[in-house]
C-alpha positions in Angstrom: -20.9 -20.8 29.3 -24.5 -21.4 28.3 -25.9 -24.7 27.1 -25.1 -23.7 23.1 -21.8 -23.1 23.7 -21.3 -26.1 26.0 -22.1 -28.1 23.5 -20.5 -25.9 20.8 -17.1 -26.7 22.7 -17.6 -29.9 22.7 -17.9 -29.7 19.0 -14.7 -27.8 18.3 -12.8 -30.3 20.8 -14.0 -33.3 18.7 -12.6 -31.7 15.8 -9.5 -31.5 17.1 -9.6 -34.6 18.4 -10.5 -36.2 15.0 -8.1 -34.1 13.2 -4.6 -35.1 15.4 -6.2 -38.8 15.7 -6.3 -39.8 12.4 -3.3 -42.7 11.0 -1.9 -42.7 8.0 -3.7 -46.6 6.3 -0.4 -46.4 4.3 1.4 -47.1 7.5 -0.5 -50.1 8.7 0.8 -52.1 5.6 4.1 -50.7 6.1 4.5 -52.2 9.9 2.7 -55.0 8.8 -0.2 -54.5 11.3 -3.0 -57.1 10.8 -6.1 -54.4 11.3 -9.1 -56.2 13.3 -6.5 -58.8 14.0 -7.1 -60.1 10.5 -5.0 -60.5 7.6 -5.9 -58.9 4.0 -7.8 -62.7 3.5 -9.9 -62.4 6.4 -8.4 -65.0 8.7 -7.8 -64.1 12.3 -4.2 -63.7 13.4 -3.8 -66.6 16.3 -3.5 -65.8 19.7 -4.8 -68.6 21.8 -5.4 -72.1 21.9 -9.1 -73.5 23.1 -10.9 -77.0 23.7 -14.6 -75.5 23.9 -15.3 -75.3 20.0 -13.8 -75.5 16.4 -15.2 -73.5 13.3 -14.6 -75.2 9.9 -14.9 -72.8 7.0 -12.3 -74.0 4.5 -10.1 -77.1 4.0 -6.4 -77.8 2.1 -6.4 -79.4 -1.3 -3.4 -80.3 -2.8 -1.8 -77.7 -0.3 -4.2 -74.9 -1.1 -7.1 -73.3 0.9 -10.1 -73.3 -0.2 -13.5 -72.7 1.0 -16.0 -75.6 2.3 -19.3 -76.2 3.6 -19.6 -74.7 7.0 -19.2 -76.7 10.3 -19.3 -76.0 13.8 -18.0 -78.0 16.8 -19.0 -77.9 20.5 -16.2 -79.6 22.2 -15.7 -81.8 19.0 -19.3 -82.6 18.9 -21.1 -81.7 15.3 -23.8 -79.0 15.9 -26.0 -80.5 14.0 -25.6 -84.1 15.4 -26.1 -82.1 18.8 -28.9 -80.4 18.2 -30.5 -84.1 16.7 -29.9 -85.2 19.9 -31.0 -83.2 22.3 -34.0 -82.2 20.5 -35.1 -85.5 20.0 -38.4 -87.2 22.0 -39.6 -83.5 21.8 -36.8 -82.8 24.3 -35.4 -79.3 25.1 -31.2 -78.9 25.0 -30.6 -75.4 26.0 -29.7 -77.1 29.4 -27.7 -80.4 28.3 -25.6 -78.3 26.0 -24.8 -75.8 28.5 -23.3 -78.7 30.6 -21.2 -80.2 27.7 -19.9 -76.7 27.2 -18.7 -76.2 30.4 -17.8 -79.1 31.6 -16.6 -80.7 28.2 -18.3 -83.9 28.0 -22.2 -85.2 27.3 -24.0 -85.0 31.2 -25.4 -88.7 31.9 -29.1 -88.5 33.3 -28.2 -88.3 36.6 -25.7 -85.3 35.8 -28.3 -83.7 33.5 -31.0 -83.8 36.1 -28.7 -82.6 39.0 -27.1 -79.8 37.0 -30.8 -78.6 35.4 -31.9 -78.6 39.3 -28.9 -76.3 40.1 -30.0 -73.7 37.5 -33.4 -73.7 38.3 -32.4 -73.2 41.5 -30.4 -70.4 41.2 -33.0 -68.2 39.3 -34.1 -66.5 41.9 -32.9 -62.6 42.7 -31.7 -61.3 46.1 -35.2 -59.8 48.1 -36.1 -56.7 46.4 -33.8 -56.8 43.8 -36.4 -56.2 41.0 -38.2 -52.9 43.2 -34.4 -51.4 44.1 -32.4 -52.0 41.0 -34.5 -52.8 37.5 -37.7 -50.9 38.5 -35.6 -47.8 39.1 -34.7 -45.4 36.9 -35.4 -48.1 33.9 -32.9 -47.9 31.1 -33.9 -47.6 27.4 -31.3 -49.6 26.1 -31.6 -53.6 27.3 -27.9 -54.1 27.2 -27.3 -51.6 29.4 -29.9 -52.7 32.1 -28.1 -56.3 31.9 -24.7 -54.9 32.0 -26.3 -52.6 35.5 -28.1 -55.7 37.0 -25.0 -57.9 36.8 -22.8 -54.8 38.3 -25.2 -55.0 41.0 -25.2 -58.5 41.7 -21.7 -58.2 42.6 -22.8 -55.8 45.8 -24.8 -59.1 47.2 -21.7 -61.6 46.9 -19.7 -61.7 49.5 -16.7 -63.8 47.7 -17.2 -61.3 44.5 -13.4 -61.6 44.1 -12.7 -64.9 44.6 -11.4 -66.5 41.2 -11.1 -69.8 42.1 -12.4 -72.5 40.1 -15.3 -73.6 42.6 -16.7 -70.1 43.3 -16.0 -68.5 39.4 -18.2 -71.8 38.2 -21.0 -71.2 40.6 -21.1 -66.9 40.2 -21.6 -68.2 36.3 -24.2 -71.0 36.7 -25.9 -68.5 38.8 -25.7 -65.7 36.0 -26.5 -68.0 33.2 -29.8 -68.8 35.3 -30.6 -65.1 36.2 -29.8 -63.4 32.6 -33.3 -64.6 31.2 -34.9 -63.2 34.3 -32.7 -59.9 34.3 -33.6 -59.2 30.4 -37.4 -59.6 30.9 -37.8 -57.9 33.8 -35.9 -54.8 32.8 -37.5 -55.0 29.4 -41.0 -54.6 31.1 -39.9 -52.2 33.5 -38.6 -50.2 30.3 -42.1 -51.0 28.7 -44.4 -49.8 32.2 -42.3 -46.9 32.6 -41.1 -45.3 29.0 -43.8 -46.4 26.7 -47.0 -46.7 29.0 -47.0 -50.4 28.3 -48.5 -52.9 31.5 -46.2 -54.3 33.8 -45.6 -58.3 34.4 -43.2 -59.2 37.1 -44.2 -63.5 37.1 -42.0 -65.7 38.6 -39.8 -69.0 36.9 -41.1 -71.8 36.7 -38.5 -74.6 38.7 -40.2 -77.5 36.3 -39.4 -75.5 33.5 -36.6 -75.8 31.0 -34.7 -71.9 30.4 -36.8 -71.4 26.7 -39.5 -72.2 28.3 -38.9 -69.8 31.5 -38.4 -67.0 29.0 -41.6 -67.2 27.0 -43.6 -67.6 30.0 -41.6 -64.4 32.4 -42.3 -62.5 28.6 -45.9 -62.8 27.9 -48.7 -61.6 29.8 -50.6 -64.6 30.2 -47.4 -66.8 30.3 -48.6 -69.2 27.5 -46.9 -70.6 24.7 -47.0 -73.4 22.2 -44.7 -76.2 22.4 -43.1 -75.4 18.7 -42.3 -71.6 20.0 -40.8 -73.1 22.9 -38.8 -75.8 20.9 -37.8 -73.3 18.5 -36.3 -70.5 21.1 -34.8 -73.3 22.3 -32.9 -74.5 19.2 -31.9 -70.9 18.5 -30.6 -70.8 22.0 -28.0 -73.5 21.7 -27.1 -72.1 18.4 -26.0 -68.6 19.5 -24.1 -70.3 23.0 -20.5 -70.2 21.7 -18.8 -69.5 18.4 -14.9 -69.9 19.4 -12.4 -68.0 21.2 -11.6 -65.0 18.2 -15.4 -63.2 18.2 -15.4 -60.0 19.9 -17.1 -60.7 23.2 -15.6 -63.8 23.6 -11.8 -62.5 22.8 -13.1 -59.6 25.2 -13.8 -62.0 28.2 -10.1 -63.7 27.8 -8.5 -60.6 28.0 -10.2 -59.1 30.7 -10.3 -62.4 32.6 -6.4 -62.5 32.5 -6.5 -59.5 34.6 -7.7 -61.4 36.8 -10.7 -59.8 37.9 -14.3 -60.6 39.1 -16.5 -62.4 37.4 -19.4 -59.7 37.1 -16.9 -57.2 35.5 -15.6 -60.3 33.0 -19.1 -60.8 32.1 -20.4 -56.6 32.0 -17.4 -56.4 29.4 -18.2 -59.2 27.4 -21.8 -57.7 27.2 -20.8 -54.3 26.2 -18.6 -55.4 23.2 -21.9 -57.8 22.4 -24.0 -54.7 22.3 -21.9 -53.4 19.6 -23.6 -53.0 16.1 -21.2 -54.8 14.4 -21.3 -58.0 16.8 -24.8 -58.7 18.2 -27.2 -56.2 16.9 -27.0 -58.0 13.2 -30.3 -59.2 14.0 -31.9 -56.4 14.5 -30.9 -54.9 11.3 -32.0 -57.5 9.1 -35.4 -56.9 10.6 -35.2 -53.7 10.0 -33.9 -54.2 6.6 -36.6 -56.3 5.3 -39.4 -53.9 6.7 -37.9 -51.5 4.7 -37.5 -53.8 1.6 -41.6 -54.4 1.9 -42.1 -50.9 2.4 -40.0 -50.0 -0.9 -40.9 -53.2 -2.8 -44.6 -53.0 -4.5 -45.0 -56.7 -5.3 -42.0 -58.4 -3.0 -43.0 -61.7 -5.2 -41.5 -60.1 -7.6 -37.5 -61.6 -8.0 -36.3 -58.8 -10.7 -38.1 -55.8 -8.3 -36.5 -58.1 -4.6 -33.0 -58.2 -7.1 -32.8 -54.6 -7.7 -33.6 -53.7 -4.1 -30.2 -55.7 -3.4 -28.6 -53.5 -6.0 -29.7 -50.5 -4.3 -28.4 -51.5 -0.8 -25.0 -52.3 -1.8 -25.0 -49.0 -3.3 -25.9 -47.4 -0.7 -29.2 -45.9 -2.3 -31.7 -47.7 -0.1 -32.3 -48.5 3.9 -29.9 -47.2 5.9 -27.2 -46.5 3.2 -24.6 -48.4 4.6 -24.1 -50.6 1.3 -25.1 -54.1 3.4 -26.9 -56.7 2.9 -27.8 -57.6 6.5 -27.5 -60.9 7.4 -25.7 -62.1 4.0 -21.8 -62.9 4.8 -19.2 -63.9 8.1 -16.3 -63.1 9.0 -15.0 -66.8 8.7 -17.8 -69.0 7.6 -18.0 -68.7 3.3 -19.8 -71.4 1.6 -22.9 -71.9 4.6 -22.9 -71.0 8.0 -24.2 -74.7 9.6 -26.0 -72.5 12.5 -28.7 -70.9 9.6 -28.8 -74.2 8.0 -30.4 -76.1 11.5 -32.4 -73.1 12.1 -34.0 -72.6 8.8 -35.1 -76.0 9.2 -37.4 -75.3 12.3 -38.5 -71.6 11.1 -40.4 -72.9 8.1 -42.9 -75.0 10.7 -42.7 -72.0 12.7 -44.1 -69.6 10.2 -46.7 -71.8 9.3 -47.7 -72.5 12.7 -47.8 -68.0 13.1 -49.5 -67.7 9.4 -45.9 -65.8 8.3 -45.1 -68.3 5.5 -45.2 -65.7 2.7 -42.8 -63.9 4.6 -40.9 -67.3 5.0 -41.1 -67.0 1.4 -39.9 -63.6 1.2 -36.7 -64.5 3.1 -35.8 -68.0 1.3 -35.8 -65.2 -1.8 -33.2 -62.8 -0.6 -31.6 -65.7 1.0 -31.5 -67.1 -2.6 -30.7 -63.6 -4.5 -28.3 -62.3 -2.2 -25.1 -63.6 -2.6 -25.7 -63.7 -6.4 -26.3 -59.8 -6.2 -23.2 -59.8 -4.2 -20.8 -61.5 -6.5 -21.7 -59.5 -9.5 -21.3 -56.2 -8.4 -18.6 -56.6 -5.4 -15.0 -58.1 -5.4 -15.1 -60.9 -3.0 -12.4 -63.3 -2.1 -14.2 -66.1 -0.6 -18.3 -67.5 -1.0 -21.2 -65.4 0.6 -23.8 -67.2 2.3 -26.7 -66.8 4.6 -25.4 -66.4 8.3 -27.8 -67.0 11.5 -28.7 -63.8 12.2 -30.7 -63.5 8.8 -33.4 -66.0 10.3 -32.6 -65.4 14.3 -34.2 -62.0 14.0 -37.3 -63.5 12.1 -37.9 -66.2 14.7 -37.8 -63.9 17.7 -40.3 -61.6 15.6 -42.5 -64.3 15.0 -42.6 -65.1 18.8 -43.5 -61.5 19.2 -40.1 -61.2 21.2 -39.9 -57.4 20.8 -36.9 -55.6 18.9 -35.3 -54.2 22.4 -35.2 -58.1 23.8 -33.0 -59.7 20.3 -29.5 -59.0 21.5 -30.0 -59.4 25.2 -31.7 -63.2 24.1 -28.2 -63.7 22.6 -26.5 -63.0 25.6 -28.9 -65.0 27.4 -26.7 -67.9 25.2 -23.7 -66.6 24.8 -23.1 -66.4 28.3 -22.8 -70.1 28.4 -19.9 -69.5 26.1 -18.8 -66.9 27.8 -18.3 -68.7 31.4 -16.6 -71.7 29.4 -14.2 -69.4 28.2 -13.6 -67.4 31.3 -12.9 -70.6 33.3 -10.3 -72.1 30.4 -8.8 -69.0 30.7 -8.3 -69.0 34.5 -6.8 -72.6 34.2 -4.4 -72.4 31.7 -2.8 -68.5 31.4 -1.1 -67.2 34.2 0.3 -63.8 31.7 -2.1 -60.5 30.9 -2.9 -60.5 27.5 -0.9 -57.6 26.2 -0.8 -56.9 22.6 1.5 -54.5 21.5 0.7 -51.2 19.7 3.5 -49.4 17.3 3.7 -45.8 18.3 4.1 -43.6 14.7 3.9 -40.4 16.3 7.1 -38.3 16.5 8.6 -36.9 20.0 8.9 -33.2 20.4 9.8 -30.6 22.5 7.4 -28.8 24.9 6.3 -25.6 24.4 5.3 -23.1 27.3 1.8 -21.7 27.4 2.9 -18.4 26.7 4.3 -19.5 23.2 2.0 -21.8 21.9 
């Protein structure tokens, strides 16, 4: 079998495959099977209880639901009032949020200070690690270098497998240290090696806080202003933890009730992340609005900006999809609080970069969007801005390149991520096992000869 008909095979096999794998939708409604683990209104079905945040999207009025101003909780502390806090005296939080996260209450100094010194401890990688694992065969796909450089990590810990509470919080303190260091150093190996870019392997910083570390291990001179720095900082602490029902999050429940290592928990909460539809949003609404300038003569122009949105939701422009990227949640209707903080900082951030027209640009379709959406879609609940419409803008405007955006929101979410894993370990002592209804009839088998 040549190569042709290799491939050719493969072909006629998927054909079959997509041919005998295919479900009846009809019979979805008839077992009353919540698809997604959603309902027909969008709300996830419940499967767990948490402490580590709360996501308020709606509220009961005279005993109905309806949709409210988006808030979000970290361990019953207001984002916004967090962010106010932490980010005050021209502080950084990344560090002090991560501690209230996992350990569910505000650090005092003294427990701030000895917790930040843990983490910048722990940023170092075993000897050679960067020359034997990320500098080898370099992978084009950032994700996948993270998930191979945590997989790794695991050969160099010699209680890899021990899931008690002591040893599961210090394998995570030690990843949520090392993830900034793994991401930019497999994204300039990537950079040296597949596009003929120059190589910068510089060392953390102890003294520095982890925005701070990242900008500096990214850039070839290691300098940066104090506003990029405060700003990757803020958009940090916004993308740590979003409850227990998003993708990557449910992912590291479930595979933490199996109860195995942490650097397999944490590899297969980054490959559900690295999904399209979970942490590459970002990237798309990038994408999207380079291809709106390209298409758009005068992108000043609301009535030639409105008509573009008409043309994505018909799937006659971009990537045909029939999206507005970046417009819309799964739970969050009215505003998603997370855009609202952020949006606050990236208007001094786009003056301070010379972007403000394009600031401009985005309030627009931030503004147009969910107008265009409600006249031409049926939709049961508001449609709003959500995070990612303005994360992907920041990390452009800090020259952050396109292969880095989802890995930076690991970088975060992997605070979530070891919160999570550790409630899990405490409280469950069952597998989560969801069950599947089988609608496929039995039958008799048939020998080779008369098939």
């Amino acid at each position: 079998m040549n190569k042709t008909e290799f491939l050719n095979t493969i072909d006629s096999f998927a054909d079959i495959c997509v041919q005998n794998g295919k479900i009846d939708t009809s019979l979805y409604e008839k077992y009353d099977v919540q698809r997604g683990l959603r309902d027909k209104n969008g709300n996830g079905v419940v499967s767990g209880l948490t402490k580590i945040s709360t996501i308020e999207a709606s509220k009961i009025v005279d005993g109905k639901k309806v949709p409210c101003e988006g808030r979000l909780f970290y361990r019953g502390y207001d984002i916004k009032e967090l962010v106010k806090g932490a980010t005050k005296n021209d502080g950084f939080g990344f560090e002090e949020i991560s501690y209230l996260l996992l350990f569910g209450n505000l650090p005092t100094k003294e427990q701030l200070t000895n917790f930040s010194d843990i983490l910048s401890r722990s940023r170092t990688l075993p000897t050679n690690f960067v020359r034997d694992v990320i500098m080898k065969a370099p992978s084009r796909d950032m994700m996948n270098s993270l998930s191979r450089s945590v997989l790794t990590l695991a050969s160099y810990d010699p209680l890899v497998s021990d899931i008690s509470i002591p040893n599961v919080l210090r394998q995570c303190l030690m990843l949520i240290s090392l993830f900034p260091v793994l991401a930019v150093y497999g994204y300039h190996a990537y950079n040296h090696y597949e596009k003929g870019g120059s190589m910068y392997i510089h060392r953390p910083d102890r003294r520095l806080s982890t925005s701070q570390n990242l900008l500096r291990l990214l850039r070839p001179d290691m300098r940066y202003t104090s506003l990029e720095a405060h700003v990757l900082d803020l958009a940090l602490i916004l993308h740590m933890e979003h409850g227990g029902g998003n993708n990557s999050t449910f992912t590291t429940h479930v595979v933490t009730s199996s109860g195995t290592d942490t650097y397999a928990t944490m590899t297969a909460a980054l490959s559900s992340l690295k999904g399209p539809r979970h942490g590459g949003a970002n990237i798309k609404v990038v994408e999207m609005m380079n291809d709106l300038r390209e298409q758009v003569t005068d992108v000043k122009d609301e009535d030639a900006v409105r008509d573009y949105l008409k043309k994505l939701l018909h799937k006659e422009a971009f990537d045909k999809k029939g999206l507005i990227y970046g417009m819309g949640h799964a739970v969050y209707s009215k505003s998603d609080p997370r855009a609202e903080v952020l949006k606050s900082f990236v208007e001094k951030l786009s003056t301070e970069k010379g972007r403000h027209d394009d600031f401009n640009l985005y309030s627009m379709v931030e503004r147009l969007a969910p107008e265009v959406i409600a006249d031409e879609r049926r939709i049961y609940k508001g449609v709003s801005a959500n995070v990612d419409f303005f994360s992907g803008f920041v990390y452009s405007m800090l020259d952050i390149p396109l292969e880095l955006f989802t890995p930076i929101f690991a970088i975060a979410r992997i605070v979530g991520w070891s919160a999570h894993r550790i409630e899990e370990l405490i409280n469950m002592d069952k597998i989560i096992r969801p069950a599947y209804i089988s609608v496929m009839p039995n039958t008799d088998y048939i020998p080779m000869d008369e098939r």
